[in-house]
MDAnalysis code that builds the backbone (N, CA, C; Angstrom):
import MDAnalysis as mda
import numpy as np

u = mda.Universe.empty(255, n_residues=85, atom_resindex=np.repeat(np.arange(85), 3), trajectory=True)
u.add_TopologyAttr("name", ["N", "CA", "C"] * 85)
u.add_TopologyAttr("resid", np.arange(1, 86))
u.add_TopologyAttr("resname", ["UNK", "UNK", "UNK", "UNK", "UNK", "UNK", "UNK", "UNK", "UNK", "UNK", "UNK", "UNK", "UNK", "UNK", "UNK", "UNK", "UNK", "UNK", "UNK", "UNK", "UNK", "UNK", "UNK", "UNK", "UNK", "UNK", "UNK", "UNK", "UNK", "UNK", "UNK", "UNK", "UNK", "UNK", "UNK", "UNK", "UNK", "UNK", "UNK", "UNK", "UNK", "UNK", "UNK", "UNK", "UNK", "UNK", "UNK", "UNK", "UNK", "UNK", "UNK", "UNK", "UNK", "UNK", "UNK", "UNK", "UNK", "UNK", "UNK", "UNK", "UNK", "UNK", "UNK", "UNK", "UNK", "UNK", "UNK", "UNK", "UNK", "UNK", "UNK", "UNK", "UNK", "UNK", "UNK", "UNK", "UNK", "UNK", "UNK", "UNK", "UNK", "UNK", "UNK", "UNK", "UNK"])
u.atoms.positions = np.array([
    [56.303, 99.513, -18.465],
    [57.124, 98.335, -18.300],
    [56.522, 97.202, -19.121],
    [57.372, 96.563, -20.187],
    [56.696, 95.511, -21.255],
    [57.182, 94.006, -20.275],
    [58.565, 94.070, -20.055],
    [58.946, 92.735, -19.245],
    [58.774, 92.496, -18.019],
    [58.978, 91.510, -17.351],
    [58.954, 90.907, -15.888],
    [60.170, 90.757, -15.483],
    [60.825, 91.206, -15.109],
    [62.281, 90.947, -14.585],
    [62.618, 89.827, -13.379],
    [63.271, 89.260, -13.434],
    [63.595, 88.263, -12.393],
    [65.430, 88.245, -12.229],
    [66.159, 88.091, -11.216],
    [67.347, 87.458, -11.315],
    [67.249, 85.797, -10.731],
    [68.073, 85.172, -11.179],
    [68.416, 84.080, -10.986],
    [68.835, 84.134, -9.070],
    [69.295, 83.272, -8.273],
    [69.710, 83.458, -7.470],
    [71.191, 83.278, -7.410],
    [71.652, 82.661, -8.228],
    [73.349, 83.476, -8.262],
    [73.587, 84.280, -8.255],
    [72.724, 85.378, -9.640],
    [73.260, 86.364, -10.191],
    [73.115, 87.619, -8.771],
    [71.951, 87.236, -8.005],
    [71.699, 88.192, -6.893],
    [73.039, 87.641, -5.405],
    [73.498, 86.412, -5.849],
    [74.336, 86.259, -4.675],
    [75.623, 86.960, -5.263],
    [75.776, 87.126, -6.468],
    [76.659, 87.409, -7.152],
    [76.839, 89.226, -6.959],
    [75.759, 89.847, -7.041],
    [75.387, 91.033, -7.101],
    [76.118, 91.270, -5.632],
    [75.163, 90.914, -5.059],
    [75.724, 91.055, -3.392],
    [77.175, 91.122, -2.524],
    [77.562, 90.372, -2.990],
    [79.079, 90.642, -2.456],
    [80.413, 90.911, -3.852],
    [79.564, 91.308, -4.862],
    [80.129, 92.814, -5.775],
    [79.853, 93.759, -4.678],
    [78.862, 94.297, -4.315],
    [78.132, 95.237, -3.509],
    [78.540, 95.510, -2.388],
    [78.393, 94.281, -1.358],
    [79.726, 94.069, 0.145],
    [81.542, 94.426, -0.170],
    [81.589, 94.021, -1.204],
    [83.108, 93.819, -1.147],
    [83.518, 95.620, -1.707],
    [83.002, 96.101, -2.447],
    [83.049, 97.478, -2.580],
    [83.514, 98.119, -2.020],
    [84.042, 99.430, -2.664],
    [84.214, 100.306, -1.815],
    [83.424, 101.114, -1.368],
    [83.354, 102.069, -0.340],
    [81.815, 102.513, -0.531],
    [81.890, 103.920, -1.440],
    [82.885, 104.399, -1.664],
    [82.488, 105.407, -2.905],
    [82.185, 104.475, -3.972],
    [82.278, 103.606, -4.632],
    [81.918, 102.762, -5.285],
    [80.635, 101.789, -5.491],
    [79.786, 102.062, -4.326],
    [78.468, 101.001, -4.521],
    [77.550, 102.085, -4.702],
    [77.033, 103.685, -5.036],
    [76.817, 104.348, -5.581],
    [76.795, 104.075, -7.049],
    [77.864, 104.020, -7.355],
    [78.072, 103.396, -8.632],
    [77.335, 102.210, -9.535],
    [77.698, 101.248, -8.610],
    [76.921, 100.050, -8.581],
    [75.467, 99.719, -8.716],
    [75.215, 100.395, -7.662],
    [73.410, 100.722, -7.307],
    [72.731, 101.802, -8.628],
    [73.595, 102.577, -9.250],
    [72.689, 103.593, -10.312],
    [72.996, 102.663, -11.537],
    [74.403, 101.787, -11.771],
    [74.475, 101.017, -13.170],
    [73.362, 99.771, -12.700],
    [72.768, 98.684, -11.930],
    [72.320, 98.218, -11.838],
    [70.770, 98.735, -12.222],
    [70.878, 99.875, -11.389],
    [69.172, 100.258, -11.533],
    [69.066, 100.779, -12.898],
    [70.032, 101.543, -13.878],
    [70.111, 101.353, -14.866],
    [69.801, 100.517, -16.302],
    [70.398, 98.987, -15.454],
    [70.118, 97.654, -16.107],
    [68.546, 97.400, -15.597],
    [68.249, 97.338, -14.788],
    [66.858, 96.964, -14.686],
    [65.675, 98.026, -15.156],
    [65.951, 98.741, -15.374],
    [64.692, 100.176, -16.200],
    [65.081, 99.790, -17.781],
    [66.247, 99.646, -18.149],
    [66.534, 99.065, -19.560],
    [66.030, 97.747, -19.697],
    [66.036, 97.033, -19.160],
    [65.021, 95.627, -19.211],
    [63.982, 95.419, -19.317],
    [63.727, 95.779, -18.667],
    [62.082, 96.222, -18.040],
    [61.380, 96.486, -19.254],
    [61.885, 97.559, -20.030],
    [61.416, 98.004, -21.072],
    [61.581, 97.620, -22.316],
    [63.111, 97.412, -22.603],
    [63.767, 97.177, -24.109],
    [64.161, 95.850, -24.317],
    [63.968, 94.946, -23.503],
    [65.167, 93.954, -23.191],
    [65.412, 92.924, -24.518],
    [64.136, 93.296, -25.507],
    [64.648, 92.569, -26.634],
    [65.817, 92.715, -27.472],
    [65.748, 94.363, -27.339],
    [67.259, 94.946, -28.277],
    [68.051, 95.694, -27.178],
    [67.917, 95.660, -25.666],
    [69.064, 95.650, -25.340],
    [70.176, 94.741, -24.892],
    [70.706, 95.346, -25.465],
    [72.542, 95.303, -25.301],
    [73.386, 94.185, -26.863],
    [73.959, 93.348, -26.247],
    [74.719, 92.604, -27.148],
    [74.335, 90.932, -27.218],
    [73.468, 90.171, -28.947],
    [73.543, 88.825, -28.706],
    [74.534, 88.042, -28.112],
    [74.616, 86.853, -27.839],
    [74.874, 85.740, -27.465],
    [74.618, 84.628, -27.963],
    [75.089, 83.294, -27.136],
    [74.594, 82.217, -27.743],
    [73.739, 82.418, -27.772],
    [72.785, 81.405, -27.920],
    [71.282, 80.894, -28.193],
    [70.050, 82.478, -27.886],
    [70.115, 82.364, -27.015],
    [68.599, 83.372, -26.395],
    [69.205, 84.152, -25.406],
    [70.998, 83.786, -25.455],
    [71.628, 84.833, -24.057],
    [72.408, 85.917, -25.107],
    [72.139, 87.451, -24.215],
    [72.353, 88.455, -24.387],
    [73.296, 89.217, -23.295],
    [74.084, 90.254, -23.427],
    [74.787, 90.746, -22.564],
    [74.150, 92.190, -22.420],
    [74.571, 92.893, -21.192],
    [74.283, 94.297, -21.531],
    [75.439, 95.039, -20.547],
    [76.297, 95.994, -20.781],
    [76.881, 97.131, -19.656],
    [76.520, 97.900, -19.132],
    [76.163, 98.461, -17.974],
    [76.064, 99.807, -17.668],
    [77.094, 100.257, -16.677],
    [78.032, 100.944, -16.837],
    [79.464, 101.181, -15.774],
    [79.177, 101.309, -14.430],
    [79.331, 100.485, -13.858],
    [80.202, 99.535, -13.430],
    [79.996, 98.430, -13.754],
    [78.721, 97.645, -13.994],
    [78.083, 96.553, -14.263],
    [77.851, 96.213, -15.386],
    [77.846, 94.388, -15.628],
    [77.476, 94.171, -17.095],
    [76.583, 92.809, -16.493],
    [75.726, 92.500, -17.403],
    [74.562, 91.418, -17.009],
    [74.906, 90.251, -18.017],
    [74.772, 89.159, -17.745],
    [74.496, 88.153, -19.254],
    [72.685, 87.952, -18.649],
    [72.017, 87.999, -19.724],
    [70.366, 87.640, -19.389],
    [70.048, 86.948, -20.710],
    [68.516, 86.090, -20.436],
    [67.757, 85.609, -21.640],
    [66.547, 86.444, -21.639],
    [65.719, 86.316, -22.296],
    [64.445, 87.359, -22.824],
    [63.826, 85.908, -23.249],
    [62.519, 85.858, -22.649],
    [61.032, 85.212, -23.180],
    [60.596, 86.138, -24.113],
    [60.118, 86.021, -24.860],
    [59.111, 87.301, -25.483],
    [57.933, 86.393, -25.547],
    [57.645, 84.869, -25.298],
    [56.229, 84.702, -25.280],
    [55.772, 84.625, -23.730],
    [56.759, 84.805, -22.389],
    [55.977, 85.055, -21.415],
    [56.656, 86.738, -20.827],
    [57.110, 87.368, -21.735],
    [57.685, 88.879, -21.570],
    [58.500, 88.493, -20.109],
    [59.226, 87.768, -20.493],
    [59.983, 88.153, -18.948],
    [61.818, 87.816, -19.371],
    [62.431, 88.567, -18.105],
    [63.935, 88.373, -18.516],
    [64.398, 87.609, -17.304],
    [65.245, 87.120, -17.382],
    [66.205, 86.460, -16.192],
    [67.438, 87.047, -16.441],
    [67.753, 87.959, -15.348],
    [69.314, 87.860, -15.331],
    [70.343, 86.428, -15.087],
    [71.063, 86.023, -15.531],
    [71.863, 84.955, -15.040],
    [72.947, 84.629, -14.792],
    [73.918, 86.314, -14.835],
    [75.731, 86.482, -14.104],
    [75.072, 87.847, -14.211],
    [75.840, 88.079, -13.045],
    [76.233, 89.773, -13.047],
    [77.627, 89.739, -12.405],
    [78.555, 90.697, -13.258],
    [79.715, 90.987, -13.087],
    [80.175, 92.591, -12.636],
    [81.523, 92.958, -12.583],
    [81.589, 94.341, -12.297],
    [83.229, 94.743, -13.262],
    [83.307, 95.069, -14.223],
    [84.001, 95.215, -15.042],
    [84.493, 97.023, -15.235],
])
């Protein structure tokens, strides 16, 4: 693991009732694209997914897509929306 991962606290209030409001064949889903996004972070987060403005980046993993920024001088990411697309 090269980064520090953090979410914002939206993006986790945000996460959460994606997650509640679900169906439950569906938060399976949720829970492996998320954990998905966070092992891809963790590790790659400089070249994963898609630029953005300034220092924000997007990434998908089905069901989920993240907008995050990347430090690379304190290796850490912030998620800062998570959606379910």
């Amino acid at each position: 693991m090269k980064y520090r991962l953090r979410w914002k606290r939206s993006a986790l209030d945000e996460l959460t009732e994606m997650w509640t409001n679900a169906k439950s064949a569906d938060r399976s889903a949720i829970t492996a694209g998320v954990n998905a996004i966070e092992r891809e972070l963790a590790a790659l987060a400089e070249k994963a997914g898609e630029s953005r403005s300034g220092a924000e980046r997007i990434l998908f993993h089905a069901p989920v897509a993240v907008l995050f920024e990347t430090s690379e001088d304190d290796l850490e990411v912030v998620v800062l929306q998570v959606w379910r697309y």
